[in-house]
N, C-alpha and C positions, 0 to 999 in steps of 0.2 A: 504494500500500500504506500500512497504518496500523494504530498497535498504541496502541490507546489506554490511557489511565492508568485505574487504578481509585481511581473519588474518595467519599473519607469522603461520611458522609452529610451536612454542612453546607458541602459544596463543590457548585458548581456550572459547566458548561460555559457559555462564552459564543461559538456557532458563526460563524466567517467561512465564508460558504456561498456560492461562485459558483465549482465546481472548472473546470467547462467555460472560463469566462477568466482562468486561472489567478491564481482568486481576487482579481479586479480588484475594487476598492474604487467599484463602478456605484453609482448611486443608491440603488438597491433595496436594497442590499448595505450601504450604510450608515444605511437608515433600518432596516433589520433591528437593527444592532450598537446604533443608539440606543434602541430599540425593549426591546431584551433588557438595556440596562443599567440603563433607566430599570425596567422591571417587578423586575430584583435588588435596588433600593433605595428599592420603593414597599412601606411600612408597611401593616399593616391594617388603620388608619384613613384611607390613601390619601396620605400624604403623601409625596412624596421626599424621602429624606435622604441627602445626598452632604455634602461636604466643606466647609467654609467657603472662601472665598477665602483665598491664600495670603498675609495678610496681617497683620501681627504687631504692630497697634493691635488686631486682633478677639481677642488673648490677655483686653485688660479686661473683656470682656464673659464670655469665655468662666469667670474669675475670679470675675465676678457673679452666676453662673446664670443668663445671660440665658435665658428661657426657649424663645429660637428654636431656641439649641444645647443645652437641654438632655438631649437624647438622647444626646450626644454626651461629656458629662461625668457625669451621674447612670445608676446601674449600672440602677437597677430604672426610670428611665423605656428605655434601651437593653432591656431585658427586654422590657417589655413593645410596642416598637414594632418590634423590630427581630430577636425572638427565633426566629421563621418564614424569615426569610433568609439567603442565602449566608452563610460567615464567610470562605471563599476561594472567588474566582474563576478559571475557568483559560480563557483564548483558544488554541481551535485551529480550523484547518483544515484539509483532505485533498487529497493529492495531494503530489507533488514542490514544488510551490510556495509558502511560507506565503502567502504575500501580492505580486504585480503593480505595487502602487499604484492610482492613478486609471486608471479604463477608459478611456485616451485614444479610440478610436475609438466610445463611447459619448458624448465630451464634444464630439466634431465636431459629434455631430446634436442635440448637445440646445439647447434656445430658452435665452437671456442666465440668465432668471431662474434656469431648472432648473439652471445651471454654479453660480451664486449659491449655489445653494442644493447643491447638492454641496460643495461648499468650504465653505459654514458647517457643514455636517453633520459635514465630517471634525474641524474644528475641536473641535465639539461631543463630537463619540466621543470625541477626545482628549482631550478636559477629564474627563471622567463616567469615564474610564479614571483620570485622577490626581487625582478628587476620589472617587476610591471609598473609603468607609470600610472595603468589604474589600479586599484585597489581590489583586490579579490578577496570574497569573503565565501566562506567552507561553511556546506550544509554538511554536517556530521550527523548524517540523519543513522547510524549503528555503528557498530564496531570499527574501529580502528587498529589495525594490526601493523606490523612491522614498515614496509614502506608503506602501507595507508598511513598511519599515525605518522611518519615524517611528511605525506603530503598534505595531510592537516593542521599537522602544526604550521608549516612553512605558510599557509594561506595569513594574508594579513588579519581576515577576521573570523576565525571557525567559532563556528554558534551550534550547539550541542542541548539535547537534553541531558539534566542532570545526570542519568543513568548511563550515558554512555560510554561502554568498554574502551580506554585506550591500551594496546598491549605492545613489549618488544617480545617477542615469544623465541628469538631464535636461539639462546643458552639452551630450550628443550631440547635444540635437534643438533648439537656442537656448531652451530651456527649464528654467533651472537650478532645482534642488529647492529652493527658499528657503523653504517652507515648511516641506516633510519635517526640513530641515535644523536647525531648533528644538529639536526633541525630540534628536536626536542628536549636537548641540552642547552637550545640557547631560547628556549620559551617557558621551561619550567624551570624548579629549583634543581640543581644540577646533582645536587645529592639522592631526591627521587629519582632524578633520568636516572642516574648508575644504580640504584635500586631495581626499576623497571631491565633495566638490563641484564642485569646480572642474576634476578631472579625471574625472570621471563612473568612477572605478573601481574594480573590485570589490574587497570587504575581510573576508576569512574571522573569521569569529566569536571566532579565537583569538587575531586582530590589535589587539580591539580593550580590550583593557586592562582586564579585567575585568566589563565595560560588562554582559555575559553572562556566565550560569551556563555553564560549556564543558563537555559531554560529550564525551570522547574517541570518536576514530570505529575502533572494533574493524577491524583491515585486510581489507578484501576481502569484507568480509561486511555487507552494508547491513540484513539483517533482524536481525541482531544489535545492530547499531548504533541502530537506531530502537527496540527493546525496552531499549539502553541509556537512551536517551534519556527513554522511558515510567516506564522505574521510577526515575530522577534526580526529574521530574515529580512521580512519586506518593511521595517520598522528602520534597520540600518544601511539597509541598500538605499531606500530615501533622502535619511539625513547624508550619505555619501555623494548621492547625486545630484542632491541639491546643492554640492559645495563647488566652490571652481578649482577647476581640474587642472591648473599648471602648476599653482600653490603645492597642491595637494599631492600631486608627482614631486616636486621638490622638495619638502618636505618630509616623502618616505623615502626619500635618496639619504638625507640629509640625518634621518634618528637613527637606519643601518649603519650610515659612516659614524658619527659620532658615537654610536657604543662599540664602536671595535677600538677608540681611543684610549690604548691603555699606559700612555706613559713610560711604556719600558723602553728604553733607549731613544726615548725623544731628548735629544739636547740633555741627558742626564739630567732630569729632572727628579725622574723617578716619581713615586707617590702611584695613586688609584688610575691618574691620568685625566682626573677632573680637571683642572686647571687648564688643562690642552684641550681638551674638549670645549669647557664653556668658552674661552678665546674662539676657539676653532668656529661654535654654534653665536660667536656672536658677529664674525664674519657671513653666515650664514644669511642669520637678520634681515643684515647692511642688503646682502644681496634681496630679500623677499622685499625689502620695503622701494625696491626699484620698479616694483612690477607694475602691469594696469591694475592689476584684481587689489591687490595689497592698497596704491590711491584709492580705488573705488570705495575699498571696504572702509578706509579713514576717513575719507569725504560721508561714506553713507552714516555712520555712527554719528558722526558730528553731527549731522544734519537731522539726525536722528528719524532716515527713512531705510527701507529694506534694499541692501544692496543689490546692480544688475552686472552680475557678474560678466566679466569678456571672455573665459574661456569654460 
């Protein structure tokens, strides 16, 4: 069963589609997810534009106008490249199960390369998932297992009912999630991730520390519960869509690169890496407060009317 959300018209689905192996992340399955991220952030003049690397020397160029990332900083080249596309994405699938992980009994029979290239693929999904300039938000409508559970955590905003299974399951089979485990070491508390690790065991969505949007699970009544769930979904896909979208791309550029700011060997500073970061995040600012949207929103506050965003 399945009560889907109803999405603004600048929102778009991004389907996990294989319900028969409970949505096992096959081949097929992930050149599809790459497939449908890469056409969300192909312009029409064919370019991709995803994210810059998350790195916080590319802040001088971004400062410069480089013109690689100019879409990215200029409101009317964003207009005009990127005015056709999603402004929120949403990841779901059907069935009891969001996500299986890897189709392990697809991975027995397949030749060195085709494993190769399964495993670059997932990588790749996950990258194109947190270099999306739009914001992707995870319908975790069941279980989450090994790389399902890294593809859900990786989504900017996974929305979950309270009861839902997140598992690393592969210590069962001498095969620990070390990969899966990336993405979910840097969304929960890092001591449950290695817990879930190391004991392969299951972790309800409302264990994990906020990591997840938590729907409460209405008692006794599951079709209620998944229409809670639906209109949580179409509750934050809203307020996403309603925001302006170059901000909003710079911005999740901008909180990835500053939490990898950790001060070790920056100019021997040492420390947490706070102090590098807020400098870093108040460069940042300087650059938001250049933009049309950033005038518009200080002009509309002042004026005390609802701002008309330009992208």
């Amino acid at each position: 069963m399945a009560i889907l959300p109803n999405l603004p018209a600048r929102a778009a689905f991004l389907q996990l589609d294989n319900f028969a192996r409970r949505n096992a992340l096959s081949l097929s399955v992930l050149r599809s997810l790459r497939s449908q991220l890469i056409t969300f952030n192909t312009t029409h003049s064919g370019k991709v534009h995803i994210l810059p690397p998350f790195k916080p020397s590319l802040l001088s160029r971004l400062e410069a106008h480089d013109p690689e990332y100019a879409w990215l900083v200029d409101a009317e080249v964003w207009r005009r490249e990127r005015e056709r596309l999603p402004k929120v994405i949403v990841l779901r699938s059907s069935g009891g199960v969001f996500c299986s992980g890897h189709d392990l009994k697809e991975l027995r029979g397949l030749s060195h390369d085709e494993v190769k290239e399964t495993f670059a693929l997932c990588a790749e999904v996950m990258s194109l998932i947190r270099r999306s300039p739009a914001p992707v938000v995870g319908i975790i409508s069941g279980l989450a297992t090994a790389a399902g559970a890294q593809l859900a955590l990786t989504t900017d905003f996974p929305i979950a009912l309270a009861s839902t299974p997140f598992q690393l399951p592969g210590a069962s089979i001498g095969l620990p999630c070390t990969s899966p485990v990336t993405a979910v070491s840097r969304r929960i508390n890092p001591a449950l991730a290695y817990r879930m690790l190391a004991t392969a065991e299951e972790v309800r969505a409302d264990q994990l520390g906020g990591a997840v949007d938590v729907v409460p699970d209405p008692p006794g009544d599951y079709f209620r519960a998944l229409q809670a769930l639906s209109d949580r979904v179409e509750e934050v896909v809203g307020r996403l869509e309603g925001k302006a979208a170059q901000p909003a791309a710079l911005a999740k550029w901008a909180f990835w690169t500053q939490l990898g700011i950790t001060g070790v060997n920056r100019d021997q500073k040492g420390g947490d890496g706070y102090e590098d970061a807020a400098e870093w995040a108040g460069r940042m600012m300087a650059l938001h407060a250049r933009s049309e949207d950033a005038e518009e929103g200080m002009s509309a506050f002042v004026e005390k009317r609802v701002p008309v965003w330009k992208t």
